[in-house]
NUSE-193226 format. One record per atom (N, C-alpha, C): residue number from 1; residue in three letters; chain; x, y, z. Coordinates in steps of 0.2 Angstrom, whole numbers. Layout:
N
NUM	ALA	A	X	Y	Z
...
This chain:
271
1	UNK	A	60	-97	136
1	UNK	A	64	-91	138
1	UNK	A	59	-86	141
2	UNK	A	61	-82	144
2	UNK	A	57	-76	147
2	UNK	A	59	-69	147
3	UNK	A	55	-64	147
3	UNK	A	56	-61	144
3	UNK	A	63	-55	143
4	UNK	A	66	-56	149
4	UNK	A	74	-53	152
4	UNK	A	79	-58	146
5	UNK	A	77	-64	146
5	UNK	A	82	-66	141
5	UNK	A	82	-65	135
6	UNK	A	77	-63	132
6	UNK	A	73	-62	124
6	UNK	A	75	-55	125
7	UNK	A	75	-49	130
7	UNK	A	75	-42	130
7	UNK	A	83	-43	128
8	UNK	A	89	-48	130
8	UNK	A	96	-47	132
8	UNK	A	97	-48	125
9	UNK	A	94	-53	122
9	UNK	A	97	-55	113
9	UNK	A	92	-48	109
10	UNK	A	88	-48	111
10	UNK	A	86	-41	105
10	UNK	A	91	-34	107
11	UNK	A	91	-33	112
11	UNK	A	98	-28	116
11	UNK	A	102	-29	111
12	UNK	A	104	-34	111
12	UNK	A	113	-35	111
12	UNK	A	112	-34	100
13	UNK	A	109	-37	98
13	UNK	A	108	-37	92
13	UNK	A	107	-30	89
14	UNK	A	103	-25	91
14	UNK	A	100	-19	92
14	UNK	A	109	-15	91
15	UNK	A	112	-17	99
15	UNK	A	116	-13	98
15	UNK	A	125	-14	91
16	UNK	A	123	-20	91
16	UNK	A	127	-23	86
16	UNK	A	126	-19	78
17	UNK	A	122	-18	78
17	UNK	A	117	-13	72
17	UNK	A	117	-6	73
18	UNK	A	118	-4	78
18	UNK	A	116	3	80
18	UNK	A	119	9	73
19	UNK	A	126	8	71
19	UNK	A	126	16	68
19	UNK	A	120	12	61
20	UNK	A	124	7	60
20	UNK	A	117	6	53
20	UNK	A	110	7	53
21	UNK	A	106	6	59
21	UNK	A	100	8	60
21	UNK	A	101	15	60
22	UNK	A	104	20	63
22	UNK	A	102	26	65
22	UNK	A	104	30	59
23	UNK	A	108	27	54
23	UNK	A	109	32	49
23	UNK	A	101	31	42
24	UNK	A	99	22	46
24	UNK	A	91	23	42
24	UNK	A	87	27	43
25	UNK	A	87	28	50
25	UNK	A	81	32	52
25	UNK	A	82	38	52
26	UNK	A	89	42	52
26	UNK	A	92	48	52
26	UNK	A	89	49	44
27	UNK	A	91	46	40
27	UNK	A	88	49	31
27	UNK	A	81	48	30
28	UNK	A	77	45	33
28	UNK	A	70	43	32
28	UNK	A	66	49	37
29	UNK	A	69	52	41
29	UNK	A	66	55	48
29	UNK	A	62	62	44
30	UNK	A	64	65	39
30	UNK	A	60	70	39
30	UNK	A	56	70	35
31	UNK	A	53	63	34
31	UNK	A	46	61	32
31	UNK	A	44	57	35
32	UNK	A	43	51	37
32	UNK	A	43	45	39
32	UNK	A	48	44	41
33	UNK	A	50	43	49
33	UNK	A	57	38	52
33	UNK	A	54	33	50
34	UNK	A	59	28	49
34	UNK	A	58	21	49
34	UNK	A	66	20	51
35	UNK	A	66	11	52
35	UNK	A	70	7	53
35	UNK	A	69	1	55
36	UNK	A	71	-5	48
36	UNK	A	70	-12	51
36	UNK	A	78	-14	51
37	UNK	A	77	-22	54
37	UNK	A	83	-26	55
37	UNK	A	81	-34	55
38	UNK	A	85	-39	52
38	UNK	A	81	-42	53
38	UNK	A	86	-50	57
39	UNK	A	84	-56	57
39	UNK	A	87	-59	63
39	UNK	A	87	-58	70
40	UNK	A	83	-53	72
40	UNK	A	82	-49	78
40	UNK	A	84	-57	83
41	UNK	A	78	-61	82
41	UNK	A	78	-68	87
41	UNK	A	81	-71	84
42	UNK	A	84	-78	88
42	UNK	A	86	-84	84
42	UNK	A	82	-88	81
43	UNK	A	83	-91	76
43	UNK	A	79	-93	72
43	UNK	A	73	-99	75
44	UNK	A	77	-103	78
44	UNK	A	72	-108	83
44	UNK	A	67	-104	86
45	UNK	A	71	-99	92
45	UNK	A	64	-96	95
45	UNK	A	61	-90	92
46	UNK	A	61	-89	85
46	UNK	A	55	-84	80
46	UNK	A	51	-90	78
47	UNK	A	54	-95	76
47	UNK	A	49	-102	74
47	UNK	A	44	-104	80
48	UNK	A	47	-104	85
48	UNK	A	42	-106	92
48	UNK	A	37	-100	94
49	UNK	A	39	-94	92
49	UNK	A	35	-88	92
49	UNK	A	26	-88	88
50	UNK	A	31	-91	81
50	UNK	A	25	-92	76
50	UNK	A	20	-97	77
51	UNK	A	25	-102	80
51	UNK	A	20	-110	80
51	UNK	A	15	-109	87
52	UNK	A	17	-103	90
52	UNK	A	11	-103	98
52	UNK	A	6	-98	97
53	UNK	A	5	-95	93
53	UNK	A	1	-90	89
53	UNK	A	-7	-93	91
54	UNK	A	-11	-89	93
54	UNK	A	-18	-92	95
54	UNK	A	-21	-92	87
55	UNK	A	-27	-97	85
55	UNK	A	-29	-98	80
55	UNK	A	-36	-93	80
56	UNK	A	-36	-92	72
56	UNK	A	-42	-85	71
56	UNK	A	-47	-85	76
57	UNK	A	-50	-92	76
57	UNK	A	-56	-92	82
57	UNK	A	-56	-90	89
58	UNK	A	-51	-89	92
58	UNK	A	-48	-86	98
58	UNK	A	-44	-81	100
59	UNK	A	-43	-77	93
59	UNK	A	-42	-69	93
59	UNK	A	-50	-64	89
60	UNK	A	-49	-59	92
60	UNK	A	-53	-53	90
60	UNK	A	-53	-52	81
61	UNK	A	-60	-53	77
61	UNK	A	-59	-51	71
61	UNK	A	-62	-43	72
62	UNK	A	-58	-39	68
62	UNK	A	-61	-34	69
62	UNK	A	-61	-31	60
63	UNK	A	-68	-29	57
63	UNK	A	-69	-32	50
63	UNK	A	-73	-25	49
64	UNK	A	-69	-20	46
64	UNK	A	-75	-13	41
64	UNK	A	-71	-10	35
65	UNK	A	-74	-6	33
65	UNK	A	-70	-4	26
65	UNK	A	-64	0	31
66	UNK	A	-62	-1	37
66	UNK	A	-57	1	37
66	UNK	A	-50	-3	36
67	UNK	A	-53	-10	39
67	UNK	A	-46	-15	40
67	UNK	A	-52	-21	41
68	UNK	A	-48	-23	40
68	UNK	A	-51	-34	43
68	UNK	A	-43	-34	42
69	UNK	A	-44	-38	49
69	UNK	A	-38	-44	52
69	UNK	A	-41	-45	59
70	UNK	A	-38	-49	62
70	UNK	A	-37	-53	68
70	UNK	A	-30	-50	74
71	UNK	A	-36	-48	79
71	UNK	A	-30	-45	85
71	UNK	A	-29	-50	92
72	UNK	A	-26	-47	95
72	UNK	A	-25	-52	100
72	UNK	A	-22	-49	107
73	UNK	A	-24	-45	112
73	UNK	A	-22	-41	118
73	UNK	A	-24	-45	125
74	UNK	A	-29	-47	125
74	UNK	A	-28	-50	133
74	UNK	A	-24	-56	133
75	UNK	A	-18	-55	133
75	UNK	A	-11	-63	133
75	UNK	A	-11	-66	137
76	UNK	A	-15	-66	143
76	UNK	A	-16	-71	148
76	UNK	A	-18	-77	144
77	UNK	A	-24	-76	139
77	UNK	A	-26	-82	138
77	UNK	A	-22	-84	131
78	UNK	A	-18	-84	130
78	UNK	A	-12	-86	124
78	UNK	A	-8	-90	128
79	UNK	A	-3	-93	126
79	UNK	A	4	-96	125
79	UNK	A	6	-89	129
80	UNK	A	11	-92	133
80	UNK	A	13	-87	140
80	UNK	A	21	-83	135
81	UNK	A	25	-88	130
81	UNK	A	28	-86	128
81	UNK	A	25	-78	122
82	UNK	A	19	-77	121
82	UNK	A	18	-73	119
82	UNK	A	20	-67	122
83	UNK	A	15	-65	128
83	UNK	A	17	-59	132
83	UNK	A	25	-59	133
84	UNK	A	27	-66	135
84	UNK	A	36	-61	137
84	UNK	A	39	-59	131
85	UNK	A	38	-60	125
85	UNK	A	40	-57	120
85	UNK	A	40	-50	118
86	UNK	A	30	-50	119
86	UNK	A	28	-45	120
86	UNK	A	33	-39	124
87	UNK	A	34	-41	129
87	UNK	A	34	-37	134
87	UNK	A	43	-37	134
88	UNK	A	44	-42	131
88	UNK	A	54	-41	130
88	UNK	A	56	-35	126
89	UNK	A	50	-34	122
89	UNK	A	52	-24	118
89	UNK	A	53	-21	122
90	UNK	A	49	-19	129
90	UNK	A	48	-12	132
90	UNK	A	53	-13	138
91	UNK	A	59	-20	138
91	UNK	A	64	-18	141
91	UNK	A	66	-11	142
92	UNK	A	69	-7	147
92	UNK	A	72	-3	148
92	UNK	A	78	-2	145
93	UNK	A	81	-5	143
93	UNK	A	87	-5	141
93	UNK	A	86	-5	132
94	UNK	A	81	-10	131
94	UNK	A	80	-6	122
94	UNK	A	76	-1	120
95	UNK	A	69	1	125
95	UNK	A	66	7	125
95	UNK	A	74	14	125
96	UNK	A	77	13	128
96	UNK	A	84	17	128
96	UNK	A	86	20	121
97	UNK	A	88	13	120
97	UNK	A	93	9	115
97	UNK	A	90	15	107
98	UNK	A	84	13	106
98	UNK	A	78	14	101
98	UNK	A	78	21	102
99	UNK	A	78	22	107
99	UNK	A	77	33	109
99	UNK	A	84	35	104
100	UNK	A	89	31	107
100	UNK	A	95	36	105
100	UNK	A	95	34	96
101	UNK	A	94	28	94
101	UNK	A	94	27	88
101	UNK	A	90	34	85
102	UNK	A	85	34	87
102	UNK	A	79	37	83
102	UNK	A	79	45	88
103	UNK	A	84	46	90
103	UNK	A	85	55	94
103	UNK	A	81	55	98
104	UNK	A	76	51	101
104	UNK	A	69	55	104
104	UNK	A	73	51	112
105	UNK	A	71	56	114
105	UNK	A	71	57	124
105	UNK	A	64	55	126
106	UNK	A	66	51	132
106	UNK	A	62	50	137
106	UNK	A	55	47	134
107	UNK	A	58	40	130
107	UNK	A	52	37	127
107	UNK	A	48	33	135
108	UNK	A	42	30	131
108	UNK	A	39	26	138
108	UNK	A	36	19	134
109	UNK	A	37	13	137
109	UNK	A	33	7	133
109	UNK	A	25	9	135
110	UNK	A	19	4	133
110	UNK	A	13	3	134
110	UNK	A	13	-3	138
111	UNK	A	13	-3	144
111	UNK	A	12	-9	149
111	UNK	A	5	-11	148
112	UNK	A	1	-6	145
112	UNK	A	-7	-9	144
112	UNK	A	-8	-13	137
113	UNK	A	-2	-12	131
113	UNK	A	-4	-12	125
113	UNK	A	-10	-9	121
114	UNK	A	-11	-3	124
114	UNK	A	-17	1	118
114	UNK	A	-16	1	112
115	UNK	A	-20	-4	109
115	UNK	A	-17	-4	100
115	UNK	A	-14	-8	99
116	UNK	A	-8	-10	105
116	UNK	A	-2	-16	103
116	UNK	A	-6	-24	105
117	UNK	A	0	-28	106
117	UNK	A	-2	-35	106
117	UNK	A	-1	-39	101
118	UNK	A	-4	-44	99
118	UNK	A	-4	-49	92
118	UNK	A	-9	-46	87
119	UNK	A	-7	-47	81
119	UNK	A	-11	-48	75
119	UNK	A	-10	-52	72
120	UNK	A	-16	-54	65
120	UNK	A	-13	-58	62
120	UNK	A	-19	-57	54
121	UNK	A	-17	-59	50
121	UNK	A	-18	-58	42
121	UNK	A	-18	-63	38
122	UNK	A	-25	-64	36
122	UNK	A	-26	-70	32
122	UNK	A	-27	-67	23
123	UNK	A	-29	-72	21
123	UNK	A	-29	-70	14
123	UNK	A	-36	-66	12
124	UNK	A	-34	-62	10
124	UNK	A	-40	-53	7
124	UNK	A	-39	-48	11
125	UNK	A	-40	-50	18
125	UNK	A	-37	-45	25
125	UNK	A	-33	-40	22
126	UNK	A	-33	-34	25
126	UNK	A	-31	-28	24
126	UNK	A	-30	-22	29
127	UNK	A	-28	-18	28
127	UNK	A	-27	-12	37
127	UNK	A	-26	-6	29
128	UNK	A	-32	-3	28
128	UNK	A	-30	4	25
128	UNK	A	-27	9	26
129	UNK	A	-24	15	23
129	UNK	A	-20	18	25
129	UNK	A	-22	21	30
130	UNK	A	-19	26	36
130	UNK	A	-22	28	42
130	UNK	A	-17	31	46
131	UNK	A	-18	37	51
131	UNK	A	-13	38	54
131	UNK	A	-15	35	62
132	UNK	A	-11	33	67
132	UNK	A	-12	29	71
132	UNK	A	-15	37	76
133	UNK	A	-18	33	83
133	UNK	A	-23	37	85
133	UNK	A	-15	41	90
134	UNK	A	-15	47	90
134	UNK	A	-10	52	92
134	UNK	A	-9	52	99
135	UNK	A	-15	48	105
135	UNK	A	-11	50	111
135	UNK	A	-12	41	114
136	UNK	A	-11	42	120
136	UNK	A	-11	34	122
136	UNK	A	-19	34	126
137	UNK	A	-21	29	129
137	UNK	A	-28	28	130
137	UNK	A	-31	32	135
138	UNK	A	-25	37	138
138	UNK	A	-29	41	144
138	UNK	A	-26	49	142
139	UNK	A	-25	47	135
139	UNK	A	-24	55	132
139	UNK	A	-19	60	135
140	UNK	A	-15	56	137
140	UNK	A	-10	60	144
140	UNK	A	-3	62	138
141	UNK	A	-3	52	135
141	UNK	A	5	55	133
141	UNK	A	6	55	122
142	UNK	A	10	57	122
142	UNK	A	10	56	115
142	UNK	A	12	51	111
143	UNK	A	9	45	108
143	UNK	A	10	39	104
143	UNK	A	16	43	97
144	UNK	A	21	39	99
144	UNK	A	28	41	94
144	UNK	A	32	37	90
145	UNK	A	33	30	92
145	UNK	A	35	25	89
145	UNK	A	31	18	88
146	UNK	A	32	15	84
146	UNK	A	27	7	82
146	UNK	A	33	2	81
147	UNK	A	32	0	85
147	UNK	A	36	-7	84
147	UNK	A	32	-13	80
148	UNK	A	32	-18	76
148	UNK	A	31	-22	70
148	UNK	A	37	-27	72
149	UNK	A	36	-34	74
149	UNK	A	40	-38	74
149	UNK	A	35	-44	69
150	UNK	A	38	-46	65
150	UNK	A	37	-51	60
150	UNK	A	38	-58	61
151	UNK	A	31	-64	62
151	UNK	A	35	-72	66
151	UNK	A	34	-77	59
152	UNK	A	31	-76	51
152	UNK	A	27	-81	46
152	UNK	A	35	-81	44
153	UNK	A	38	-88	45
153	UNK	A	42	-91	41
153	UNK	A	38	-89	33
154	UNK	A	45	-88	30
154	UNK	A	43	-89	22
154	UNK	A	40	-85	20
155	UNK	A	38	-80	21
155	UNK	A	33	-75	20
155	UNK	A	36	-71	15
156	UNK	A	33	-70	9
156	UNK	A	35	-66	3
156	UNK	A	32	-60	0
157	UNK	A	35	-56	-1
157	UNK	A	34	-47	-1
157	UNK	A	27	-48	-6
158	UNK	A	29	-53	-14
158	UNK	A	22	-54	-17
158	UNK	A	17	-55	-13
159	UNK	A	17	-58	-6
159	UNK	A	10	-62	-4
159	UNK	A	8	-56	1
160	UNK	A	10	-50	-1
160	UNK	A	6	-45	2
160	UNK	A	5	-45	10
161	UNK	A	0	-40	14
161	UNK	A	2	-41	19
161	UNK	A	7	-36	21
162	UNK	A	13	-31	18
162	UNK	A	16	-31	19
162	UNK	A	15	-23	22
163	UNK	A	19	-21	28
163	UNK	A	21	-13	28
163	UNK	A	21	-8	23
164	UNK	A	17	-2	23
164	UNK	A	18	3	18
164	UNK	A	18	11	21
165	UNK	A	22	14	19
165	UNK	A	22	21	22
165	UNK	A	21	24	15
166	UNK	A	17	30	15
166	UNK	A	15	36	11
166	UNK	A	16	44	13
167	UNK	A	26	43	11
167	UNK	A	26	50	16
167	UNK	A	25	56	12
168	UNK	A	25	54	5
168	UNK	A	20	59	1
168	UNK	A	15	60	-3
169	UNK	A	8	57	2
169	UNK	A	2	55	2
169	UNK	A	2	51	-2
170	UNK	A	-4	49	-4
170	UNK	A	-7	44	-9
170	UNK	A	-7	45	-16
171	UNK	A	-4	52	-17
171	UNK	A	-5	51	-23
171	UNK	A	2	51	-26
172	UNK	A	7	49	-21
172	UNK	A	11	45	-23
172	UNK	A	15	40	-21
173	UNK	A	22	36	-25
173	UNK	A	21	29	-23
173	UNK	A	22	28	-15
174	UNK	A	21	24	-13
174	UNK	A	22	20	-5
174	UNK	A	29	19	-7
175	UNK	A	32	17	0
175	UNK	A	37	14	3
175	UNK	A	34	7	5
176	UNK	A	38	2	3
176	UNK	A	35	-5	4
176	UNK	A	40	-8	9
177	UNK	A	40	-7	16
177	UNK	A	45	-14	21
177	UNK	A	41	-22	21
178	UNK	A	43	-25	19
178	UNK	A	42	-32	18
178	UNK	A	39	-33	25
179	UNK	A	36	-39	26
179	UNK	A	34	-43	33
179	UNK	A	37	-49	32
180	UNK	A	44	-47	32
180	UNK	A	48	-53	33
180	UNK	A	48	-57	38
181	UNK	A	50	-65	40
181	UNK	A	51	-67	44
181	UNK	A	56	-65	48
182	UNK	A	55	-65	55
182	UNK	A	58	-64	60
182	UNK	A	63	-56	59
183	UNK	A	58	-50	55
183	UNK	A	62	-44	55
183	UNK	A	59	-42	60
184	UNK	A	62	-36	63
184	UNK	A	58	-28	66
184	UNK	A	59	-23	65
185	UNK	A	51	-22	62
185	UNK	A	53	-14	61
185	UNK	A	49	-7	63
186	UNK	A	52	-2	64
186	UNK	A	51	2	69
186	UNK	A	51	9	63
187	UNK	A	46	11	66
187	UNK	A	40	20	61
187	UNK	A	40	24	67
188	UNK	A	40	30	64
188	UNK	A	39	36	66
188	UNK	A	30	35	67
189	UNK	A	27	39	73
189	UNK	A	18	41	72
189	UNK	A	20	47	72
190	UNK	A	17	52	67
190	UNK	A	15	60	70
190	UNK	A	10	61	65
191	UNK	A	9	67	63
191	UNK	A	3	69	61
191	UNK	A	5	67	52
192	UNK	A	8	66	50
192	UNK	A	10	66	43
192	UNK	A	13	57	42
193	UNK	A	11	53	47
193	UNK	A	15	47	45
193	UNK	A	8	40	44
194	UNK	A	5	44	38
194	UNK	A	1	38	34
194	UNK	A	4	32	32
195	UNK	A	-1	28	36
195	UNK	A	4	19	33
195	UNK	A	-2	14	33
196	UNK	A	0	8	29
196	UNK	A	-5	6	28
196	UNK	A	-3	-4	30
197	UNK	A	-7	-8	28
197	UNK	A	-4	-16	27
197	UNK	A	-7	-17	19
198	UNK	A	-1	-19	16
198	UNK	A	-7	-22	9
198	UNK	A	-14	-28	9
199	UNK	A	-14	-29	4
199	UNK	A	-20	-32	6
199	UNK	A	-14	-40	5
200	UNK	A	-17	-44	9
200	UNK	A	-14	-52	8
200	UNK	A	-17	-56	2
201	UNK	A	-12	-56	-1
201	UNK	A	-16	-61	-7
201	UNK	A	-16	-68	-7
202	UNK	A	-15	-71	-4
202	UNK	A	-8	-77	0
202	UNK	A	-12	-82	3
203	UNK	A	-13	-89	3
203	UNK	A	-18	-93	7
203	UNK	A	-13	-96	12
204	UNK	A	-11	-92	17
204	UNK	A	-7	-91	24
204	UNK	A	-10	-85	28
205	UNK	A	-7	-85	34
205	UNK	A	-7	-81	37
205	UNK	A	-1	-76	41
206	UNK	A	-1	-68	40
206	UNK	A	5	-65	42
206	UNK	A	3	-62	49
207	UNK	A	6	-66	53
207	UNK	A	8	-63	59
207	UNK	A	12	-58	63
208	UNK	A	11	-58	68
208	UNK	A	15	-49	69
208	UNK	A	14	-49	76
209	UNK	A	19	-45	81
209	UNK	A	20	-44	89
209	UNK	A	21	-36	87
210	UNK	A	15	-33	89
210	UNK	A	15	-25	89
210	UNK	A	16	-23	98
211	UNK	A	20	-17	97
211	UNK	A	21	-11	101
211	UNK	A	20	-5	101
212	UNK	A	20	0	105
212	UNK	A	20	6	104
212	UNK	A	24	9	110
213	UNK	A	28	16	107
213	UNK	A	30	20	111
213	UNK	A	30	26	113
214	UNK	A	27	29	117
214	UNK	A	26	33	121
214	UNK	A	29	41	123
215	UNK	A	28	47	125
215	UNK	A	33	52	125
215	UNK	A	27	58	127
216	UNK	A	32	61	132
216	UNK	A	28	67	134
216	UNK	A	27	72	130
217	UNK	A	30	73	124
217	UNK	A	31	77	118
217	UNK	A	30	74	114
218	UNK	A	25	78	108
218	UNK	A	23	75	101
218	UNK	A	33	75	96
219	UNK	A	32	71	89
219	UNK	A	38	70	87
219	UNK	A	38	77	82
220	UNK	A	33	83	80
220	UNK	A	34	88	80
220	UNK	A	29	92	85
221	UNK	A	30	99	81
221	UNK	A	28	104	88
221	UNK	A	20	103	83
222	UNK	A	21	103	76
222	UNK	A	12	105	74
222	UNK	A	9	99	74
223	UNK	A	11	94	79
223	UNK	A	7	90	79
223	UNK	A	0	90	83
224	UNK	A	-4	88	82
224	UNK	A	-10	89	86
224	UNK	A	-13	83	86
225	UNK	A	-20	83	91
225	UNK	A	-22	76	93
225	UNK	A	-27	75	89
226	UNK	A	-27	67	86
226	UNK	A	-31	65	82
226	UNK	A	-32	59	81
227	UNK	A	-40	55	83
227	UNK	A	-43	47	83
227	UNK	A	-39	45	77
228	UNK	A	-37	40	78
228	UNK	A	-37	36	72
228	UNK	A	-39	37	67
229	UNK	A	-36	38	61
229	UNK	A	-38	42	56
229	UNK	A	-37	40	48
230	UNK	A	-43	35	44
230	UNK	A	-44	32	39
230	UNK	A	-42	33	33
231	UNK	A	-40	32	27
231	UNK	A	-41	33	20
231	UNK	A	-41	29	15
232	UNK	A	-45	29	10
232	UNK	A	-45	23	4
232	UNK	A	-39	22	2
233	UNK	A	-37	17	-1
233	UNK	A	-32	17	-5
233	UNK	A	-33	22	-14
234	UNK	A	-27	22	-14
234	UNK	A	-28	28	-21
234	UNK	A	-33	24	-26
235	UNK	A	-34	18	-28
235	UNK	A	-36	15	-31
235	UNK	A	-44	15	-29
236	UNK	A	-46	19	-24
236	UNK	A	-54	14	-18
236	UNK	A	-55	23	-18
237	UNK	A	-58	25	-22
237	UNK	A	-61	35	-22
237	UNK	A	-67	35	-17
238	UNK	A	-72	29	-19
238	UNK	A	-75	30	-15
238	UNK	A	-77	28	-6
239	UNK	A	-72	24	-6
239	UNK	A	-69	21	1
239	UNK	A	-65	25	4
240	UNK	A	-63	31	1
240	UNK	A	-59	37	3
240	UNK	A	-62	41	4
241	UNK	A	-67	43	2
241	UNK	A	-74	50	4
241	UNK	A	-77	46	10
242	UNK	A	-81	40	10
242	UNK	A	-82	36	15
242	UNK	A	-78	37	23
243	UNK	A	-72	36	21
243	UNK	A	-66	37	29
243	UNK	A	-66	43	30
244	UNK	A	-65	46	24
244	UNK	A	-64	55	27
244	UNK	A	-70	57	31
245	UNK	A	-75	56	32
245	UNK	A	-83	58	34
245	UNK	A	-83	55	40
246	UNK	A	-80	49	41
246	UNK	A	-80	44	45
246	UNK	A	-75	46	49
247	UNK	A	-70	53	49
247	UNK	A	-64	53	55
247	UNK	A	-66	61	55
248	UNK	A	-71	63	51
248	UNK	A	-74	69	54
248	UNK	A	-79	69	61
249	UNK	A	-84	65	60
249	UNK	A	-87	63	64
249	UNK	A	-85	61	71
250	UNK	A	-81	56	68
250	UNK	A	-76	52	75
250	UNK	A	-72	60	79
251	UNK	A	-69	63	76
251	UNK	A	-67	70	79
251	UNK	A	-72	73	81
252	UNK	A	-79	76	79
252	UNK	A	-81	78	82
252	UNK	A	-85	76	90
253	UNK	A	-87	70	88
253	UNK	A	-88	65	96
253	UNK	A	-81	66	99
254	UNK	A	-76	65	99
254	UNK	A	-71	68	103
254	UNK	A	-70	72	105
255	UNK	A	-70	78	103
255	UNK	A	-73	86	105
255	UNK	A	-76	85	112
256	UNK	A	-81	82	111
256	UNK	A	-86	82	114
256	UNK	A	-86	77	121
257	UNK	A	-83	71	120
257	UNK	A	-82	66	124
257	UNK	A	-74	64	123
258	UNK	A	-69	67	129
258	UNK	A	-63	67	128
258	UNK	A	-59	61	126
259	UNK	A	-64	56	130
259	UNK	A	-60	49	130
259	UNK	A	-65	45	126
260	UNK	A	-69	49	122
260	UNK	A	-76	43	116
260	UNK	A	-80	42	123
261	UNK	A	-86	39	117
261	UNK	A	-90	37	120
261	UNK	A	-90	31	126
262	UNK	A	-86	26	124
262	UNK	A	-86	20	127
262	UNK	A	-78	20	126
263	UNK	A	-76	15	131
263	UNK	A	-71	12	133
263	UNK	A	-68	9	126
264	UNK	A	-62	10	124
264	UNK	A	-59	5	117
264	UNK	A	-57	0	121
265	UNK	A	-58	-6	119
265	UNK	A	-58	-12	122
265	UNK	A	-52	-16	118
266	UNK	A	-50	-13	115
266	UNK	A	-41	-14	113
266	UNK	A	-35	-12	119
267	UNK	A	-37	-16	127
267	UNK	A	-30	-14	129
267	UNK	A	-29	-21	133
268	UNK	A	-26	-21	137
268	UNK	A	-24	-28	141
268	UNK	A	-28	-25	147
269	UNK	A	-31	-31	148
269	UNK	A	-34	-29	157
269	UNK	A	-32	-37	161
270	UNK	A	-26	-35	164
270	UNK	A	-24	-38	167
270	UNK	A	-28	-40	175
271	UNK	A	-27	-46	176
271	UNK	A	-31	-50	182
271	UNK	A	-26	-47	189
C-alpha cells in the first residue's frame, strides 16, 4: 500500500473517533494534551509494518545517560513500506483532521523528519524524561505536536518501554500511555510537557513510527525556545544534576551558535 492509501484508513478511523479523541485532549490540554486510539491500521498491515523494521545493526544507536535506543531517518535505505507510512501521517487531510481535534491552526508535518522517523527499544534502553527541542531544525517554526504510532504485536505495559508524561513534574506520579500494538498516540510539546519512555525490561523489542508537528506559533504564549532538554528520573538524583548542567551548557552554546555547532544529523536527506 502507499502512502495515499494508508493516509485514507488513518483519515477515516481518525474521523470515526473524532468527538471521543477531542474530548481526550480537551481534558488533558491544560497540562499535557494528549490523545491515543488504537486499531488505527488493519491488523495485517501493522504486522507487515513490524515485520519490515531494519535490524539494530542497520539503524543509529544513540547511547548517553540521556537515552539509549535505536533511530532510523534516512528511509531510503529501509523497506520502502516504511517511509509511506511514515509519510501517511502528514497527509493534508489528517494534519487537518488532528488541528481541529487538538484546537491548533495551521499545523505543518516535517517532510525532513527532524527528530522523527523510526525507533526502536530493546531490553535496558530508555529515553529519560526531557522536553523535546522547541523549534524545528531551521529554528523558523514551533515544534507542537508528537506523533507515536506503535508496530510490537503483543507488547505489554509490564514490559516497559512505554510513554510517560509528568505534567506535575517528577516529583509526582507520571501518566503512563501503553506502547501498544498498532495504537497512536499524539502529545502536546511546549515548554512544560516533560515525558519520558520507561526503561524496557522485556527481551523484545518496542518499535515505534515518530512524527512531529509544526506551527507558526508556540502552544503557549510563555513559551520560549529550548535544545532538548534532559532530566533523571526521580529515582536517578545524581543523573538529574548531571542533565540539568548538561542543558545549561547546551543553552549556552546556542546563544552563541544559533543553529549549534554542527549540523544534527537526525533528519532525512533525501537523494
Amino acid at each position: 500500500m502507499n502512502r495515499i492509501d494508508i493516509a485514507y484508513i488513518i483519515h477515516s478511523n481518525l474521523e470515526l473517533n473524532y468527538s471521543k479523541l477531542k474530548i481526550q485532549y480537551e481534558s488533558s490540554k491544560e497540562n499535557i494534551g494528549f490523545f491515543y486510539l488504537d486499531d488505527i491500521l488493519p491488523l495485517e498491515l501493522a504486522k507487515q509494518i513490524y515485520s519490515v523494521f531494519p535490524k539494530s545493526s542497520e539503524m543509529v544507536l544513540k547511547k548517553s545517560i540521556r537515552e539509549d535506543k535505536y533511530i532510523g531517518v534516512q528511509m531510503n535505505k529501509y523497506d520502502a513500506l516504511l517511509e509511506e507510512v511514515l509519510y501517511a501521517f502528514q497527509d493534508e487531510r489528517i494534519v487537518n483532521l488532528i488541528g481541529k481535534i487538538c484546537d491548533i491552526e495551521n499545523l505543518q508535518p516535517d517532510s525532513n523528519l527532524y527528530a522523527g522517523g523510526i525507533s526502536m527499544m530493546a531490553n535496558k534502553q530508555f529515553l529519560n524524561p526531557h522536553l523535546d527541542n522547541s523549534h524545528d531544525k531551521d529554528r523558523n517554526l514551533w515544534r507542537v505536536l508528537n506523533l507515536l504510532y506503535y508496530v510490537t504485536p503483543n507488547w505489554e505495559e509490564d514490559y516497559g518501554g512505554n510513554l510517560e508524561l509528568w505534567p506535575k513534574g517528577l516529583k509526582n506520579k507520571q501518566i503512563t500511555i501503553q506502547s501498544k500494538f498498532n495504537r497512536l498516540a499524539v502529545m502536546a510539546t511546549h515548554n512544560e510537557s516533560l515525558h519520558s519512555v520507561s526503561p524496557v525490561n522485556f527481551e523484545g523489542s518496542r518499535k515505534c513510527v515518530s512524527n512531529y508537528y509544526f506551527s507558526n506559533e508556540p502552544l503557549s504564549k510563555s513559551d520560549t525556545f529550548h535544545v532538548t532538554s534532559f532530566r533523571g528520573r526521580p529515582e536517578n538524583k545524581f543523573t538529574d544534576f548531571a542533565l540539568k548542567a548538561d542543558t545549561k551548557i547546551r543553552m549556552l552554546i546556542r546563544k552563541i551558535f544559533k543553529k549549534g555547532i554542527k549540523e544534527n544529523p537526525h533528519v532525512y536527506k533525501k537523494e
